[in-house]
PAVEX-982642 format. One record per residue (C-alpha): x, y, z; residue number from 1. Coordinates in Angstrom, 2 decimals, padded with zeros to 5 digits, always signed. Layout:
residues N
+---------+---------+---------+-----+
|    east |   north |      up |   k |
+---------+---------+---------+-----+
|       X |       Y |       Z | NUM |
...
+---------+---------+---------+-----+
END
This chain:
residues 273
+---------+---------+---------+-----+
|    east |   north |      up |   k |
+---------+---------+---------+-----+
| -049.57 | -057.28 | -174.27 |   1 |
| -046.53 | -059.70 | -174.37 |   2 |
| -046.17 | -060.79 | -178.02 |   3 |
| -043.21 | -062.79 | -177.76 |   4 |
| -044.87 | -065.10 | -175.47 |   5 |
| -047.68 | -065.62 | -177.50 |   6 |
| -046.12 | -066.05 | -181.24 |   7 |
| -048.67 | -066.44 | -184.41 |   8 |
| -046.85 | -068.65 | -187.00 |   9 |
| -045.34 | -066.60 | -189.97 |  10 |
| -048.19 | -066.25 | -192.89 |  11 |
| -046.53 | -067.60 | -196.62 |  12 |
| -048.26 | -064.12 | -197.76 |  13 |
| -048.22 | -060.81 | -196.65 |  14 |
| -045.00 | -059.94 | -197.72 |  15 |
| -045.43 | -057.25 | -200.37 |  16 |
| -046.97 | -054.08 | -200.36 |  17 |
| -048.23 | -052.00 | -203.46 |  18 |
| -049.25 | -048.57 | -202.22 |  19 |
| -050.04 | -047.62 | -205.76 |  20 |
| -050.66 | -050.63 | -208.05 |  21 |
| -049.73 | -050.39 | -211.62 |  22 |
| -051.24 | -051.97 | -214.25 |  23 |
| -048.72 | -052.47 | -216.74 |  24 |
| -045.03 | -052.46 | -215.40 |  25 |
| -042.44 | -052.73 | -216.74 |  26 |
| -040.25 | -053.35 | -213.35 |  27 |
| -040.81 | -054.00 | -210.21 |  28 |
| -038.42 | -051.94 | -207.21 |  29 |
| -038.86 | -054.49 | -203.84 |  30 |
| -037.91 | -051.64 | -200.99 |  31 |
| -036.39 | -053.71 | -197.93 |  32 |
| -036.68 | -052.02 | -194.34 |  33 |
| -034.30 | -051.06 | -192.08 |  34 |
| -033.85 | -052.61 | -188.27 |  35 |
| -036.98 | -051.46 | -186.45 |  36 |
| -038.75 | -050.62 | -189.55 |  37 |
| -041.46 | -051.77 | -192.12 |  38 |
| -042.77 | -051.54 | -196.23 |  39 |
| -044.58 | -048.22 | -194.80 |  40 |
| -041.18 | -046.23 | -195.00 |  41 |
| -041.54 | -046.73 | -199.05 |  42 |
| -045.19 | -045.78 | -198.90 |  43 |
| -045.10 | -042.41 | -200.76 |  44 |
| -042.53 | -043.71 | -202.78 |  45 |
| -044.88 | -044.51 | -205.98 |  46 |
| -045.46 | -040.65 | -206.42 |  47 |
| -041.98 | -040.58 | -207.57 |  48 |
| -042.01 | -043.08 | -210.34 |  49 |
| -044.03 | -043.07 | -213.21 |  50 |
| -046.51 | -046.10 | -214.16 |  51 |
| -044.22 | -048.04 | -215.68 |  52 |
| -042.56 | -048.55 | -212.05 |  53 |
| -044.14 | -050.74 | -209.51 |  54 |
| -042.87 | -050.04 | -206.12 |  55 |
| -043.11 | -052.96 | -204.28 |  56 |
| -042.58 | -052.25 | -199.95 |  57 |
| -041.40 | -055.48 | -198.40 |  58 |
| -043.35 | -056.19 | -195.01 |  59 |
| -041.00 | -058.80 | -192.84 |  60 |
| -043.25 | -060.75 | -190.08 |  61 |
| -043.53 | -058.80 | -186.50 |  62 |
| -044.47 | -055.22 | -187.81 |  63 |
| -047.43 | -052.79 | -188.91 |  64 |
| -049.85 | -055.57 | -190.92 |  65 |
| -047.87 | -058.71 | -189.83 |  66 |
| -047.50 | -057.38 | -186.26 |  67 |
| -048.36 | -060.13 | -184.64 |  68 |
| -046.45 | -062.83 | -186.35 |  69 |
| -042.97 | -063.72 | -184.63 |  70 |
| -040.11 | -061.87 | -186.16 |  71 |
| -037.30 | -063.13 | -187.82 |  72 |
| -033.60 | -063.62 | -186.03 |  73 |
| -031.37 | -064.99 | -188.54 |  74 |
| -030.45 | -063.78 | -191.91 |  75 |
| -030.95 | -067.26 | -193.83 |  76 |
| -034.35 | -068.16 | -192.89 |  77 |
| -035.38 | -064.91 | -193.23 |  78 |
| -034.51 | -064.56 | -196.97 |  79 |
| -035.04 | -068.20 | -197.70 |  80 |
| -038.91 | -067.52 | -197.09 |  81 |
| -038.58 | -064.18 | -198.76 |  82 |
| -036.96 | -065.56 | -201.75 |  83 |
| -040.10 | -067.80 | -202.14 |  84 |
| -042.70 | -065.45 | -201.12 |  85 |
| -041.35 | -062.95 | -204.15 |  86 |
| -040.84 | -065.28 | -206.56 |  87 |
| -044.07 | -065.36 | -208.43 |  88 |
| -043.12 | -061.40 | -208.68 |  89 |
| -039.98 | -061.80 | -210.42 |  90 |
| -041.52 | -062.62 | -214.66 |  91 |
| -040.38 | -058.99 | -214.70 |  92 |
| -037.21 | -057.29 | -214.42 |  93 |
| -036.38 | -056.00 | -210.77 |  94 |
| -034.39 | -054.04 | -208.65 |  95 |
| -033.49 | -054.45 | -205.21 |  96 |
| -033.36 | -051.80 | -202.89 |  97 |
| -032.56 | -051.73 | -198.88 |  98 |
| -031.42 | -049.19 | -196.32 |  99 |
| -029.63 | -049.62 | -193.43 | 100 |
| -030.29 | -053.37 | -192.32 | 101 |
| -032.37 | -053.89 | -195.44 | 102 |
| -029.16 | -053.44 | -197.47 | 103 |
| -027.93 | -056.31 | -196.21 | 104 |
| -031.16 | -058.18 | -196.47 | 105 |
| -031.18 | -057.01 | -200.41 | 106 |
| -028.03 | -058.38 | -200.82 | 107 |
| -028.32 | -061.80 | -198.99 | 108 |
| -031.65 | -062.14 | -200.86 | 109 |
| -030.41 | -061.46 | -204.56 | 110 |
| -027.59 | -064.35 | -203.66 | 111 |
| -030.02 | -066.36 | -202.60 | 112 |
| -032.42 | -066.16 | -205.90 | 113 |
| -028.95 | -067.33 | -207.57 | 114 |
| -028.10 | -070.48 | -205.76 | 115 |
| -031.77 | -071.23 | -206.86 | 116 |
| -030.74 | -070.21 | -210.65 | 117 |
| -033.40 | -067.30 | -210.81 | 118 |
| -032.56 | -064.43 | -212.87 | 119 |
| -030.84 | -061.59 | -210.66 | 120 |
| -031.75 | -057.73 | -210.47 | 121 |
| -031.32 | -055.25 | -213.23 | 122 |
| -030.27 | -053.15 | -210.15 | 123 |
| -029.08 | -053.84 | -206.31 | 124 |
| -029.25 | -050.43 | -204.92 | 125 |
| -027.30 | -050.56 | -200.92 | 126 |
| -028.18 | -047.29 | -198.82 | 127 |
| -026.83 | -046.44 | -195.41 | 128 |
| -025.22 | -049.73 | -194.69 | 129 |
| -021.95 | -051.20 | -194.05 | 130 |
| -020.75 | -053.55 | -196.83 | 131 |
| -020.95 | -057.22 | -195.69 | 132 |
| -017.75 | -058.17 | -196.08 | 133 |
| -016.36 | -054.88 | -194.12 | 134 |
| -018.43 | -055.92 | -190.98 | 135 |
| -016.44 | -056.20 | -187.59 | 136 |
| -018.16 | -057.58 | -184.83 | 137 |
| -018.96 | -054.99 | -181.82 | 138 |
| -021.32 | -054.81 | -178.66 | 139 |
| -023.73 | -056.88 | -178.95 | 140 |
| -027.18 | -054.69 | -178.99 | 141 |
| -030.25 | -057.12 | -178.74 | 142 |
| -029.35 | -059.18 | -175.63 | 143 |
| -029.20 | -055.66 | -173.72 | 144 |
| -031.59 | -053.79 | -171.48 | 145 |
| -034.06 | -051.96 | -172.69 | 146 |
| -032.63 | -048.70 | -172.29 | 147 |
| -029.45 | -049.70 | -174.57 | 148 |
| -031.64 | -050.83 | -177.10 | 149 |
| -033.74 | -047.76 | -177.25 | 150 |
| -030.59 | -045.34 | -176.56 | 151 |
| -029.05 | -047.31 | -180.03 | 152 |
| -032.07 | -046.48 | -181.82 | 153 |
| -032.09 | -042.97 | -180.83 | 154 |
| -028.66 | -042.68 | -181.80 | 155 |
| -029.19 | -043.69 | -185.10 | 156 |
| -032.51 | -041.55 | -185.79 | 157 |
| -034.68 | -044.71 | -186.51 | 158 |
| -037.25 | -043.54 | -184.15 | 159 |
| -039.00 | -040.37 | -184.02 | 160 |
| -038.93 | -038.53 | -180.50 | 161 |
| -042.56 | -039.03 | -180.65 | 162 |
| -042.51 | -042.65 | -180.29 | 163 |
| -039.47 | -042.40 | -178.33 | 164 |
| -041.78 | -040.23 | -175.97 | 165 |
| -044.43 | -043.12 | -176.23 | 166 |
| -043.68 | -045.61 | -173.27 | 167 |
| -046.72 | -048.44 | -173.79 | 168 |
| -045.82 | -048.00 | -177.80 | 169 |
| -041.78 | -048.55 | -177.18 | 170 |
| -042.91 | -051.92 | -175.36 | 171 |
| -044.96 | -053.05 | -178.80 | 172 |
| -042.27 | -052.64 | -180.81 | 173 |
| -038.92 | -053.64 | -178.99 | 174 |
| -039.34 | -056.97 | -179.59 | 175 |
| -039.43 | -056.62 | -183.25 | 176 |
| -036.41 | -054.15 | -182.54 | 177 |
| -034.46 | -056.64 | -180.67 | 178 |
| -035.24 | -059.82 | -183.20 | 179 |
| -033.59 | -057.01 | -185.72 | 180 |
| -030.44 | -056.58 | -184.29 | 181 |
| -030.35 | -060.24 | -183.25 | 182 |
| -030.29 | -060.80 | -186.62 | 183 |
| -027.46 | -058.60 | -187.31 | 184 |
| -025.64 | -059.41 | -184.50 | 185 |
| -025.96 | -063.14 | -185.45 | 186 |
| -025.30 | -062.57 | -189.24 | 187 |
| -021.76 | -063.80 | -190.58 | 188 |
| -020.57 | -062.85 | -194.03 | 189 |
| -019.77 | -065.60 | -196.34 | 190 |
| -017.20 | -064.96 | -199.31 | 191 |
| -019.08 | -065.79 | -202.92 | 192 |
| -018.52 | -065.09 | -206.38 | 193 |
| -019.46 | -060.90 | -207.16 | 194 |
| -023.38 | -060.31 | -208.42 | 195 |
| -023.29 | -059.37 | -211.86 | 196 |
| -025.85 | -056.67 | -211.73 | 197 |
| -024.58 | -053.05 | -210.65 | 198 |
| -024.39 | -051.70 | -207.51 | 199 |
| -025.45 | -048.84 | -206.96 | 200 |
| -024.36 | -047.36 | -203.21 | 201 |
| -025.86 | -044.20 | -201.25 | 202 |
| -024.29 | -042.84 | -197.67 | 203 |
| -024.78 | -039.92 | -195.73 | 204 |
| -022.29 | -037.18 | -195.44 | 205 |
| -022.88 | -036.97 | -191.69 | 206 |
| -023.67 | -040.66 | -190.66 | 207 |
| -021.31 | -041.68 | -187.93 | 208 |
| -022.78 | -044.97 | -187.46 | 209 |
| -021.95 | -045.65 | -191.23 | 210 |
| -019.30 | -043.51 | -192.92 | 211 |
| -018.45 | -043.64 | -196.51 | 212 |
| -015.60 | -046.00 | -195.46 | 213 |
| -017.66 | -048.93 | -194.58 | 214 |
| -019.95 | -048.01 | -198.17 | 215 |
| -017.29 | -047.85 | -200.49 | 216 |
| -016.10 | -051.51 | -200.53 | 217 |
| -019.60 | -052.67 | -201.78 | 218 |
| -017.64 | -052.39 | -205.06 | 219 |
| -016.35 | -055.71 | -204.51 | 220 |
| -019.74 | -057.30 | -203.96 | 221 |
| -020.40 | -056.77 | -208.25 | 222 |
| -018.55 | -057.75 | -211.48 | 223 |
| -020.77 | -054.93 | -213.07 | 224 |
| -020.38 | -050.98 | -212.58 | 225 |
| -020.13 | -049.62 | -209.43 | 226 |
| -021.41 | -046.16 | -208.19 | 227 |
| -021.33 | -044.45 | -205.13 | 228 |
| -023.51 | -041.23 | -203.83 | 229 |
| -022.75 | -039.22 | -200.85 | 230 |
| -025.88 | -037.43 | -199.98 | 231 |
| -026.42 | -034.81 | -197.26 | 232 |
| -027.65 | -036.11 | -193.56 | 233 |
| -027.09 | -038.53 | -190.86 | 234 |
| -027.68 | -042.00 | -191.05 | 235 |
| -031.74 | -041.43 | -192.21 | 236 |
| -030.93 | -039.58 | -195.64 | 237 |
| -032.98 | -041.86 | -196.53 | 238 |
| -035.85 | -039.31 | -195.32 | 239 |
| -033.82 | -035.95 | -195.11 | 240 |
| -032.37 | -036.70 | -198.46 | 241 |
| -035.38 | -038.70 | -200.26 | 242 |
| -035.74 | -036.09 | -203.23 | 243 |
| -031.93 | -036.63 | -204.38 | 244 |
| -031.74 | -040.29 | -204.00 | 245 |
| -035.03 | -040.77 | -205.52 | 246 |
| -033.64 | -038.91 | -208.34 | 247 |
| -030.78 | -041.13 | -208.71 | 248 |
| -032.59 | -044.19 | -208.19 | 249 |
| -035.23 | -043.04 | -211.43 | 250 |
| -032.03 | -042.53 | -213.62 | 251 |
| -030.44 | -045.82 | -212.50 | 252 |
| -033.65 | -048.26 | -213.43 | 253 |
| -033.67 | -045.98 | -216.74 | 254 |
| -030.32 | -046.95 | -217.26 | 255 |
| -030.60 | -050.75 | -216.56 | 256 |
| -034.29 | -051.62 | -217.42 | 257 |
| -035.12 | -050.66 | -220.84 | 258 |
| -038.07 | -050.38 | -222.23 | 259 |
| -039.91 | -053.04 | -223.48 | 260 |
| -036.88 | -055.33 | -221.94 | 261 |
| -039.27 | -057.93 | -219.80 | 262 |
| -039.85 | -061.21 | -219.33 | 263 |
| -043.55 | -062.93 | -218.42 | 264 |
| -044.35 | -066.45 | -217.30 | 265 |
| -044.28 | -069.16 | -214.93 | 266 |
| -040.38 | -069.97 | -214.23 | 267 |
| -039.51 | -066.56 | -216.47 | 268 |
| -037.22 | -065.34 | -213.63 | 269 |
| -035.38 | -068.30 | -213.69 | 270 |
| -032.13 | -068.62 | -215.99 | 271 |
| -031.06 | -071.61 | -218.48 | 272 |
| -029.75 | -074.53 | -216.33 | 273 |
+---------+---------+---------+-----+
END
């Protein structure tokens, strides 16, 4: 099967996933994949949170449910149509949160629901990813063979050695793999004003690809408090580590979303012109 020469237009739904629906919450965590990945890393997520928190996995075109719609390959149309697609989501408060490339995404996407004057997150939570304006531009990745694309996935532990092992399964999903790090390749940090929601930052103690370095200056992406976790692992804490940052993410939205603190409504998310 050759997707990419067969593209389905990009659906204006299908973007958010609720593995466990709540009835009544009182805000609303979007989870943003990483490069390669999809809203099913966050799917056990829920069993952390009590009902009050709605866990919301974001599903970007060209994986799992929206496999066969073409993937995304640059970072402004990509959170241009998820700005609108989560929109009607945001008459409660909300936190961002994105590892790897979805930390970048999280970010781009909470400065783009404030050029359009809708209310920020209570929370932008940044795991296992560089800080944007820290970036340096290196070897290219998505223009490469297949074998350099797959060895750079390896490397960074975003595919299991059973899918690695899984040659007519690799083919399905490099293309989604290589529109990924086209994306970041392509993407080019543009100084603005600080958010003024915290920041809260998580890296791995053992992640070459991302040291605590390249986290650390995500202090200068907020006017708000700043905090910084090192947790133990390579560059998928995320997994090895999931208990701890869970833990840290559940005191953070305690912190910043109080109860009873929401808003309901068309055009609630939006703030006073």
């Amino acid at each position: 099967m050759n997707r990419s020469a067969t593209p389905q237009p990009r659906r204006a739904d299908g973007w958010i996933t609720r593995p466990r629906p709540r009835t009544a919450p009182a805000v609303r965590l979007f989870c943003l994949p990483y490069a390669g990945g999809a809203a099913s890393a966050y799917a056990r997520w829920p069993a952390s949170f009590g009902a009050d928190v709605e866990v919301c996995g974001i599903e970007p075109p060209g994986r799992q449910s929206r496999f066969g719609e073409q993937p995304f390959t640059r970072m402004d149309l990509l959170v241009d149509a998820l700005a609108t697609a989560i929109e009607p989501e945001l008459g409660l408060p909300y936190a961002l949160f994105g590892h790897s490339m979805g930390s970048l995404v999280a970010f781009e996407l909470a400065r783009e629901l404030r050029r359009r004057g809708i209310t920020g997150p209570r929370v932008l939570f940044v795991s296992g990813g560089t800080a944007p304006q820290s970036r340096q531009a290196g070897p290219r990745v998505h223009d490469r063979t297949d074998a350099i694309v797959i060895d750079r996935m390896r490397s960074l532990g975003g595919l299991s050695e059973e899918i690695l092992a899984e040659t007519e399964l690799l083919k399905l999903l490099l293309p989604t793999i290589r529109a990924d790090f086209e994306l970041l390749d392509t993407y080019a940090y543009r100084p603005g004003p600080p958010l003024a929601c915290p920041v809260v930052a998580f890296s791995g103690t053992e992640d070459q690809a991302v040291p605590a370095s390249r986290v650390e200056p995500w202090r200068e992406q907020t006017s708000a408090a700043f905090t910084h976790h090192a947790l133990p692992g390579g560059h998928f804490f995320l997994r090895s580590a999931q208990e701890s940052l869970l833990r840290m993410v559940r005191a953070s939205l305690a912190r910043e979303c109080t109860p009873g603190d929401r808003r309901s409504g068309p055009g609630a998310g939006r703030t006073p012109a």
